[in-house]
Every structure is written in C-alpha cells, then in structure tokens.
C-alpha positions as CSV (number, residue, x, y, z in Angstrom):
1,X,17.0,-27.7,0.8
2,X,13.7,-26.0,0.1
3,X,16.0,-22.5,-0.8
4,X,17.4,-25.3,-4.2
5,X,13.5,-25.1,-5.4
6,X,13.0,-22.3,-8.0
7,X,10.3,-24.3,-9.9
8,X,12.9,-25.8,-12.6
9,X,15.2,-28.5,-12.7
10,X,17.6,-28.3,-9.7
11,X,21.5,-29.2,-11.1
12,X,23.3,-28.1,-8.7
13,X,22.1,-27.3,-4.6
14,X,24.2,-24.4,-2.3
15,X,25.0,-27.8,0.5
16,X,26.1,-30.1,0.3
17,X,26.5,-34.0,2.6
18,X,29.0,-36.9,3.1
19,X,28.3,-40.2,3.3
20,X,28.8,-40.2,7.0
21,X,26.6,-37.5,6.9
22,X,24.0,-38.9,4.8
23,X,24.3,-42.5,6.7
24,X,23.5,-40.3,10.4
25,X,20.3,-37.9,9.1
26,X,17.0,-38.2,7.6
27,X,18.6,-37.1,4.2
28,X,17.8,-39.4,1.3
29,X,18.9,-40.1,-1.8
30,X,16.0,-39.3,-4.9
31,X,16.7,-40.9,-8.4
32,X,17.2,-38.2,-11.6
33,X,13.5,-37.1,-12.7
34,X,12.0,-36.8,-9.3
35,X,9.5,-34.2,-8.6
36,X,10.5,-32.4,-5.3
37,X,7.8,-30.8,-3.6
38,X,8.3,-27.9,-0.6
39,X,6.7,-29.3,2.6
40,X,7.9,-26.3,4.9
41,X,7.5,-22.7,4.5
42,X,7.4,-21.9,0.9
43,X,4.8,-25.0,0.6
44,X,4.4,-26.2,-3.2
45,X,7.7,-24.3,-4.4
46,X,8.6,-27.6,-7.0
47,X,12.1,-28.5,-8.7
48,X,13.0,-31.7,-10.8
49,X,16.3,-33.4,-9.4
50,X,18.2,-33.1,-12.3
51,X,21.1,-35.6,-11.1
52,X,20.7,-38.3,-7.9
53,X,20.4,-35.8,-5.2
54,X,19.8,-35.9,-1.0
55,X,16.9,-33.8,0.4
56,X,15.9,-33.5,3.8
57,X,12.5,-34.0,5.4
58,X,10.8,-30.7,4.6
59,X,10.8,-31.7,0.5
60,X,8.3,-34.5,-0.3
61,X,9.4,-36.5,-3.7
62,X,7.2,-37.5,-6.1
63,X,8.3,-40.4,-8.5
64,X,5.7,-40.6,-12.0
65,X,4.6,-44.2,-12.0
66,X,4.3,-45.9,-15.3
67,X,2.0,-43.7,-18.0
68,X,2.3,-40.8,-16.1
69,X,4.0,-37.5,-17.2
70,X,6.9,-36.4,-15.4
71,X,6.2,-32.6,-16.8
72,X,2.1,-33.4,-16.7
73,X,2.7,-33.8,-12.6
74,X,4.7,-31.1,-12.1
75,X,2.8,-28.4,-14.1
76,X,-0.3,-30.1,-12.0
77,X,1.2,-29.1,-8.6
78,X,2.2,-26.2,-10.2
79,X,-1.6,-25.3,-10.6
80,X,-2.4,-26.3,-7.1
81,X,0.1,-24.0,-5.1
82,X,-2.8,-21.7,-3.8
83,X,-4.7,-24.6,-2.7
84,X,-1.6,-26.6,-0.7
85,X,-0.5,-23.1,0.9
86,X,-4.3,-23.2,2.0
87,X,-4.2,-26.7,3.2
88,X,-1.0,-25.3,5.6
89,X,-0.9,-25.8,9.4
90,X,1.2,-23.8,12.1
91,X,1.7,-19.9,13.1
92,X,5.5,-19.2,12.0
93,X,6.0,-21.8,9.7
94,X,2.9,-23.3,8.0
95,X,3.5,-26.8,6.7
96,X,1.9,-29.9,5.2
97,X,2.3,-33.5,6.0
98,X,2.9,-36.1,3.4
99,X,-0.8,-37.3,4.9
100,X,-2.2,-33.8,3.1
101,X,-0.3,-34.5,0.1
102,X,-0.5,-38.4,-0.8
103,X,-4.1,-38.2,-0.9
104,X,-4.2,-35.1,-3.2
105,X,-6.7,-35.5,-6.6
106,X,-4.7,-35.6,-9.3
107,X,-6.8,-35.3,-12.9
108,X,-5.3,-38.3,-14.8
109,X,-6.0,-37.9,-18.7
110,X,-4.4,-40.8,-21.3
111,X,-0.7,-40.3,-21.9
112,X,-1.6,-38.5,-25.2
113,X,-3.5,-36.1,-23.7
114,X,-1.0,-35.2,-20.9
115,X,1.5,-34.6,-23.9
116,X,-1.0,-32.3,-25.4
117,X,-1.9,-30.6,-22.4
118,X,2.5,-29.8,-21.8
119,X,2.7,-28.3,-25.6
120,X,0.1,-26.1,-24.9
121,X,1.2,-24.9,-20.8
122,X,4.9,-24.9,-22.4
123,X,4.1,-22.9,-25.5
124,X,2.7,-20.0,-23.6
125,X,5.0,-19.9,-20.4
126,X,7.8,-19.7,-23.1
127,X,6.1,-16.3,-24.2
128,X,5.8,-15.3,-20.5
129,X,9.3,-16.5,-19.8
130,X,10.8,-14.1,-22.6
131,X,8.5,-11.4,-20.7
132,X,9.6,-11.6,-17.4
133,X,13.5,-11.6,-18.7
134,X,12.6,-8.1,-20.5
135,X,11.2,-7.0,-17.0
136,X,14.0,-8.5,-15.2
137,X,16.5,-6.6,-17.1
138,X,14.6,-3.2,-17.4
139,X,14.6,-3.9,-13.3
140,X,18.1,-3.8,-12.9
141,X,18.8,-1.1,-15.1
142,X,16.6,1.1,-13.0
143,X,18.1,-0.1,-9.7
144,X,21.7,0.4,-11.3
145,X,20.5,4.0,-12.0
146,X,19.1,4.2,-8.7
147,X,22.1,3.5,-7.2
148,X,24.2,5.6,-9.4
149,X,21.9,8.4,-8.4
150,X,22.5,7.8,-4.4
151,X,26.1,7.0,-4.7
152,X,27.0,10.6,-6.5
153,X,24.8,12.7,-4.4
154,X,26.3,11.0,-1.1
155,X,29.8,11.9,-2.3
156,X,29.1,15.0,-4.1
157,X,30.4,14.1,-7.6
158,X,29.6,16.7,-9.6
159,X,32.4,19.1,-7.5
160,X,35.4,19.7,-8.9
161,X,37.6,20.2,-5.8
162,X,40.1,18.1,-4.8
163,X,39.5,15.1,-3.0
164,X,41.9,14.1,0.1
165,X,42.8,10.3,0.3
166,X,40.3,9.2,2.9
167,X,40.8,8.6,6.9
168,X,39.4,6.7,9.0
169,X,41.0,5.3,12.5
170,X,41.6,1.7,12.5
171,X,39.0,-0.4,14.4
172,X,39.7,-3.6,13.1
173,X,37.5,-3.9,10.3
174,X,37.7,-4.0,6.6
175,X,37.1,-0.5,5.6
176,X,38.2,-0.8,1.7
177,X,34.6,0.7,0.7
178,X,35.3,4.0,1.6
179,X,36.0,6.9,-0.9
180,X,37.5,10.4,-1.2
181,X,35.0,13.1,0.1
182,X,35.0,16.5,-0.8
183,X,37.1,19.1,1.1
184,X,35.2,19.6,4.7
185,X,33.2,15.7,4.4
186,X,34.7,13.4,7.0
187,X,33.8,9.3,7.1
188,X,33.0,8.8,10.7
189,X,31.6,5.8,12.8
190,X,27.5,4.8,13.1
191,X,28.6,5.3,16.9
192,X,29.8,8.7,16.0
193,X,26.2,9.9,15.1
194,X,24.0,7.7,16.6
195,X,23.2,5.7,19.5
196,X,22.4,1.6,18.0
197,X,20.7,-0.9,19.6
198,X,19.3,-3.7,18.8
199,X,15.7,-5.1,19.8
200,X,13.6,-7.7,21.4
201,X,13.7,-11.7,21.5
202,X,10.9,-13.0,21.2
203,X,10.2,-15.3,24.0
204,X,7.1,-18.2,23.3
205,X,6.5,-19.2,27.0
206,X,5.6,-15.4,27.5
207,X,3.1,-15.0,25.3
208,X,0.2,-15.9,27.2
209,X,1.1,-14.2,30.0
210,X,-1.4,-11.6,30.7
211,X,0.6,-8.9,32.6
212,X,2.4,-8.2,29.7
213,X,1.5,-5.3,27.2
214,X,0.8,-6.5,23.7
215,X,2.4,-4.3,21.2
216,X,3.5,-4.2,17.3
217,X,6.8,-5.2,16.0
218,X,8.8,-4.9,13.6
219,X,10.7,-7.9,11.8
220,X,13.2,-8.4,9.0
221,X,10.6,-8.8,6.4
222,X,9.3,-5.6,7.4
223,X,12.6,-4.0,6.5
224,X,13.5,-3.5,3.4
225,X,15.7,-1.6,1.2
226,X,15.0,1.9,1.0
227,X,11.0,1.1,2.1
228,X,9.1,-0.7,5.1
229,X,6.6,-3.2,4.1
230,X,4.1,-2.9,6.7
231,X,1.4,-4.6,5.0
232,X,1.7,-7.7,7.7
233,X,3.0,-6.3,10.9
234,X,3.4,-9.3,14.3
235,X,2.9,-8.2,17.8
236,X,4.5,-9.3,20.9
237,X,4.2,-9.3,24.7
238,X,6.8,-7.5,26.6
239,X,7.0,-5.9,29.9
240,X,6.1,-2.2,30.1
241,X,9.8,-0.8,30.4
242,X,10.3,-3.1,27.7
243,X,8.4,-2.1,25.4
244,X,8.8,2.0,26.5
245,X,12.8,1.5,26.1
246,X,12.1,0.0,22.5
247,X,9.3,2.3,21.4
248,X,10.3,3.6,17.6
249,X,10.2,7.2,17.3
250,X,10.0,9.6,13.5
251,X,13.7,9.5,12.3
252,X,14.8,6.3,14.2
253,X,16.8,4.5,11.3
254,X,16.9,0.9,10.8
255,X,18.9,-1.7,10.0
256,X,18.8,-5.5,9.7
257,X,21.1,-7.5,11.4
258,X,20.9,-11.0,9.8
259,X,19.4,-12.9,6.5
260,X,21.2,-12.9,2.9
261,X,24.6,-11.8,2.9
262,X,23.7,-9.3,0.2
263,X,21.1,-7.5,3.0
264,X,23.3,-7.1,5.7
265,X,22.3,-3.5,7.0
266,X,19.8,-2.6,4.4
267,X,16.9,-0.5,5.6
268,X,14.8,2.6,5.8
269,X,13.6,5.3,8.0
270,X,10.5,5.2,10.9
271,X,8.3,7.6,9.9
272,X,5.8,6.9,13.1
273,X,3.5,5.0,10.6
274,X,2.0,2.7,14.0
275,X,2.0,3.8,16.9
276,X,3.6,2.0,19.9
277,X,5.7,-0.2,17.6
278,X,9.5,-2.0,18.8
279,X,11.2,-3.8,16.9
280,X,13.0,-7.4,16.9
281,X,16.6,-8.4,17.6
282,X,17.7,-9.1,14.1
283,X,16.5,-5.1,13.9
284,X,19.0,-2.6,14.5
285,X,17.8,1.0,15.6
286,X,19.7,3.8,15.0
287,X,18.5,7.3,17.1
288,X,20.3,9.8,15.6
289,X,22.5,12.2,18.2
290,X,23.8,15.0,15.5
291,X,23.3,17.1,12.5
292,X,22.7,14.9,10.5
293,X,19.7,13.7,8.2
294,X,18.2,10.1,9.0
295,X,17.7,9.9,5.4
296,X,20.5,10.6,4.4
297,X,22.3,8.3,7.0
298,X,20.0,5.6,5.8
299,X,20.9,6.0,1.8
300,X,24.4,5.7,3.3
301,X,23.7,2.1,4.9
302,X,22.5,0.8,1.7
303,X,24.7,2.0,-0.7
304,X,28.2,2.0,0.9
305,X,27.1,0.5,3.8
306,X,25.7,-3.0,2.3
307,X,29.0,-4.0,1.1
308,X,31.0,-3.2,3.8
309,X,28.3,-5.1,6.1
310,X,29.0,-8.1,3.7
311,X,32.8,-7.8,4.4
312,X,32.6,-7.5,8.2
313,X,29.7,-9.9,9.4
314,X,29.6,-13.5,10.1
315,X,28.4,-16.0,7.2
316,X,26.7,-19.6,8.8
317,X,25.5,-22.4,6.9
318,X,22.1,-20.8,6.0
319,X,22.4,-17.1,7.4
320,X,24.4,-14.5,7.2
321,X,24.3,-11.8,10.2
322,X,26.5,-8.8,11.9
323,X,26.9,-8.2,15.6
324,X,25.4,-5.0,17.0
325,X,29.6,-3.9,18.1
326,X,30.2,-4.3,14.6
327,X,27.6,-2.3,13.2
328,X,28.2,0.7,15.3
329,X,31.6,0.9,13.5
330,X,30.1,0.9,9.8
331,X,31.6,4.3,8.8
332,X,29.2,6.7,7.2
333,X,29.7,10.0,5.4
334,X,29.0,13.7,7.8
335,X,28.8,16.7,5.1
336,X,29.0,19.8,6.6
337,X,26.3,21.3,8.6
338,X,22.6,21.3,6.6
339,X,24.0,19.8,3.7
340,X,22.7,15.9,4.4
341,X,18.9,17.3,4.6
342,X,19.5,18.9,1.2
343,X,20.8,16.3,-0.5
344,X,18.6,13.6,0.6
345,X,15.7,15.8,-0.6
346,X,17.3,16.2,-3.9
347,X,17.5,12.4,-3.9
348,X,14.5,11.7,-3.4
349,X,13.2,14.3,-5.6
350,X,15.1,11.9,-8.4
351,X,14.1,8.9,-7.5
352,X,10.3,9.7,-7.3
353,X,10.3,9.5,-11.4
354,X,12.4,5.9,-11.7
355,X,10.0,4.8,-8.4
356,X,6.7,5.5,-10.8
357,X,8.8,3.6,-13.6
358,X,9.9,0.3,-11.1
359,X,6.5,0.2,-9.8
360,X,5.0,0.0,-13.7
361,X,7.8,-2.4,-14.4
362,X,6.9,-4.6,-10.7
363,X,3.1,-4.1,-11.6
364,X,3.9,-5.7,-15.1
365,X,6.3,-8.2,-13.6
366,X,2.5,-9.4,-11.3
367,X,0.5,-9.6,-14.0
368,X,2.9,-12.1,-15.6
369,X,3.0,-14.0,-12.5
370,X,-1.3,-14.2,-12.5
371,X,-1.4,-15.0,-16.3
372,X,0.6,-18.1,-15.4
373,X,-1.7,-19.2,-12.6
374,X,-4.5,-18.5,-15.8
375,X,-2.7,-20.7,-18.1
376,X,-2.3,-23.6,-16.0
377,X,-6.0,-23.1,-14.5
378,X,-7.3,-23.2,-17.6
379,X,-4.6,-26.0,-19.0
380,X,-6.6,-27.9,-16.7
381,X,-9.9,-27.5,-16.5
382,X,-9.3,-28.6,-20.2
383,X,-10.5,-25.2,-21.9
384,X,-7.1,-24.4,-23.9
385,X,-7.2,-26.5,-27.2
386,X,-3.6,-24.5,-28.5
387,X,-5.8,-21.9,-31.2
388,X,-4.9,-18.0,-30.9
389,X,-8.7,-18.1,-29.3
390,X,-6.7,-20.0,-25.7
391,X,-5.2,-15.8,-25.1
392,X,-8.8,-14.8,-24.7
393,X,-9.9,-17.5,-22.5
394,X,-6.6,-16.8,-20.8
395,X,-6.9,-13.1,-20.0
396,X,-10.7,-14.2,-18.8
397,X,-9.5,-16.6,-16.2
398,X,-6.5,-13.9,-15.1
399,X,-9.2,-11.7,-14.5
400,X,-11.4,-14.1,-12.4
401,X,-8.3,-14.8,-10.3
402,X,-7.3,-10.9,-9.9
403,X,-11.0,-10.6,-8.5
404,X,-10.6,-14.0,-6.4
405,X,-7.1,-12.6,-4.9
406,X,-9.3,-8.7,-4.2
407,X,-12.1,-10.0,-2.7
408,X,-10.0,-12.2,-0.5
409,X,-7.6,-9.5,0.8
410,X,-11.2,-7.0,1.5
411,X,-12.1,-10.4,3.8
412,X,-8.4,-10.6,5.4
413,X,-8.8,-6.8,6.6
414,X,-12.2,-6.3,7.7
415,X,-11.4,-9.5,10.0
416,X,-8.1,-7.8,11.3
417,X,-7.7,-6.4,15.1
418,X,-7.0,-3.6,15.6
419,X,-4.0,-3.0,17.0
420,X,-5.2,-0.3,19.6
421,X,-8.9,-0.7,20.9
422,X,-10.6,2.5,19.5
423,X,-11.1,5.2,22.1
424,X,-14.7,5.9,23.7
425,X,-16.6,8.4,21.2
C-alpha cells in the first residue's frame, strides 16, 4: 500500500494477503529490486521492494531494463515528484495513470555515468540524512518537554498535599489513564462539561444544488494537535438550519474522531478565525456548559485524553476512529472554580519559548527537505561533478526553488475566492 512507501527500501509492509486473496484481486506479485511508484494520493512517494512483494493498483512498478541503474531510476523520479504531483487529475484524490507515467523522459546517461551521478546524490543526502536525525531527535525532546510541561500543570504537581486514589463511575470503558488529583480536583465526563456533537457528511449529489448555502468547513487535516492549520480550508453546501445548527463559535473545542490511532481526539480550540465555518463528521465539537476553560479542556484531550481515546475506539484495516457516545465519556480533569483559566495561561506562557525553538527546529527540518530537491536538480541537469565547489551550486539552486515555491503560493492566493463576497463600499 501506498502508506509502505517512505522513499527507501520497503522490507516489511503493515498488510498483509493470502493466496486466495491474492488469486481474487488486482494485487500482484513484484520481483526484489522493483521500483514502486505512488499512483494515488501521495503521487511519486517511491520504495524499492526489498523482498517479492504484492501491491495493489494505486503503486505503478518500475523494473530497470538491462544498463540501467536501479538507484539512477529511483533518484530520477525522485527529482520529478513536483512535476508528477503537477501532472495529477481529480478533486479529493489527484492521481496519475500508468498513460502519464510510461511516457515520462527519462535522461539516460552510459552506465558509468549513472554510477557517478549516485556517488555524488548519495554522498550529500548522507550529510542531510545525519541532519535531519539531529533535528528529529532535538524534535522529540521538545515535544517530550512539552508534554511534561502540560501533564504537571493539568495535575498540579508541584503541591504537596495528598492525593486521593482517583474515582470515576464505571461506564464501561478503560479508564486506567487517570491519576490522583489534588484535594478538591474531580475527573469527570466530556458530557459532564460540555455538550459534543459531531458534524456534517458530506454529500456529492448535493453539491450543485443551488438552494443550498455554501459555507467553510473544517476537516481532520485542519485539526491538529494543539493548533489548526487553516492554511487550505474546503467548503460545503448545506441547508440553512444546517449549517446555523453547526456554525463554530470562540471556545467551541475540537476533536477528531477518526485517522491514526495515535490522533484519536487530538485537537485545539476555535478561536472564530472564519467566519460562518462547520465542521465535518470525523470533527467532534465540544461547547463548553461550565466553569471551565476551553483551553484547558483541550490540553486535557491531548495529553491524558489521546491515550485513553487509543484504548477505547475502534481500530479497521486502515483507520482508526471513536464513536461520538464514546467520546462524551473521555474523563477530563474540573479544578476548582477559576483555576483551569489560570493554569492554561501559565501553560501557554511556557510553551511560547519551546514553540519559537520547534518552529526554528521545523524551519531547519524544511530547508533540509529543499536542499534535497537542490541536490537532485542539480545531480541532473549534470552541474555537480563531486568537488567541495557542488555546496555552492547547491545552496544556488535551493534558492531558485525557495523563490519558485514563493512566487507560486503569491499566484495560488491572489487567484483564491473569497469565501464571503465583500460587502458594498
């Protein structure tokens, strides 16, 4: 499956077939050494089968004919991502066809050459590869600290009083995340403290109907983890009541319903950043109906929440997701009166200096990812020859791409729609 592809050789895959099962689908068997190419989606995300493997129809296979490099191909189609995601057709799910991609120019230099060509790409991705690991592991030392941070200031740690074994009445769910509170704390229910529900399906023979309101919503990918990424933000048609019934307000906290196990519930607070915006099914809403800060509630949800989301919801083949009944019984923490404001303040207060550090370390972690586009883009337009003078040429061509990728995204939003029709002067 295309989520087996993480540019590399691909040893082992998360499904697996039978023979019966491979004798009544489309699957098919690829030899070792076959370059696997992402059709669907993620188009030109590549892997090498490292072992005889089945792949369904969304991964095109590539087998290097006779003096042709395996590792020249794939670095190739490396370099030629941007242009095959370009090349993709369709609204949810762009794709190419095996049409786009049998027909694609490939640059074929003598077998010597393509060996040269691999030292050279290999010999500085191995630099950027011990980069990115320093990154990586400066990344999760921050988010450990992060959570550290949240986890103590939800709980209180720093008092000294004595904490009472936890309670919590028995619903039927696995509530072994839960920990002692101080004196006066209580866990409670979601339900308890806030009225959930979840959103609206989309539905594709509606969309052109014209007596329905058009109106921003929100989707997983807009959710994340302590932040909303609302840098691409779908709309939908929806009756009126609809879309009034589901209309976010500042506060409203949400939660995802489905994806990765490991984002079960994960979310953050509306701030009323669009105006008229729902949300989707897979999008829980919680409106809070007590004392007690949406921040705060939300910190909750994706510190002791997430694994006790993980524990209770329902794991499929590919997805993982948790009913809206179960969700309203996540318990969450209820300080006394006042407190939750002050101590998501503080919170935030604290994570505003390791924010400014992860966002150094993620800005660091994309300029990795564009001097790799320079090395191959310059690997083969045949200007790298392997002399210290390639880091020049090599921070030149990043630069021309950082410019290509701006000038691009100025184009993207001047040619955006508004979302509401600007009102009469």
């Amino acid at each position: 499956m295309i989520g087996d592809l993480a540019d590399g050789a691909v040893r082992a895959t998360a499904n697996s077939i039978t023979q019966l099962g491979l004798e009544n689908s489309s699957a098919k068997i690829v030899p070792a050494g076959s370059v696997l190419v992402a059709m669907y989606g993620s188009i030109g995300k590549l892997g090498v089968a490292g072992l005889p493997m089945a792949t369904n129809q969304a991964i095109a296979i590539a087998q290097p004919r006779e003096g042709i490099s395996r590792e020249f191909l794939f670095y190739y189609l490396m370099s030629q991502r941007d242009l095959l995601n370009a090349a993709g057709r369709g609204g949810t799910q762009r794709n190419i066809s095996q049409s786009i991609l049998k027909p694609w120019p490939i640059p074929l230099p003598p077998p010597d050459e393509q060996c040269r060509v691999v030292e050279i790409i290999e010999d500085h991705l191995s630099r950027l590869d011990a980069a990115d690991g320093g990154i990586s592991t400066a990344l999760a030392r921050v988010r450990a600290l992060e959570e550290q941070i949240i986890r103590s200031a939800l709980v209180d740690a720093t008092s000294t009083m004595h904490r009472p074994t936890p309670e919590l009445p028995n619903v039927g769910t696995d509530d072994s995340t839960i920990v002692p509170l101080p004196p006066g704390w209580r866990w409670v229910r979601l339900d308890d403290v806030a009225d959930v529900v979840g959103g609206v399906t989309k539905d594709s023979k509606k969309q052109a109907d014209p007596s329905l309101v058009e109106v921003p919503y929100l989707r997983v990918a807009n959710v994340q983890r302590g932040r909303l990424d609302l840098s691409e933000i779908a709309t939908i048609r929806v009756t009126a009541q609809k879309a009034q019934a589901l209309e976010l307000r500042v506060g409203d906290v949400l939660l995802n319903e489905g994806g990765d196990r490991d984002k079960l519930a994960r979310g953050w607070v509306w701030e009323g950043q669009i105006p008229g915006c729902i949300h989707q099914n897979h999008v829980f809403r919680a409106r809070i109906k007590t004392d007690l800060d949406p921040y705060f509630l939300s910190l909750t949800a994706n510190t002791f929440g997430s694994p006790w989301a993980m524990r209770n919801g329902k794991q499929s083949v590919n997805l993982a997701s948790i009913s809206q009944t179960v969700i309203r019984k996540m318990p969450v923490i209820l300080p006394p009166s006042g407190e939750s404001g002050r101590i998501a303040a503080r919170v935030t207060e604290q994570l505003d200096t390791n924010g400014r550090l992860r966002e150094e370390l993620l800005a660091a972690r994309r300029r990795s990812a564009t001097l790799r586009r320079a090395v191959l883009a310059a690997a083969f337009s045949g200007r790298l020859t392997g002399a210290a003078s390639d880091s020049d040429l090599i921070e030149q061509q990043a630069s021309e791409l950082d410019e290509a990728v701006h000038a691009s995204t100025e184009v993207r939003a001047d040619e955006q729609i508004p979302l509401e029709a600007p009102h009469p002067g």
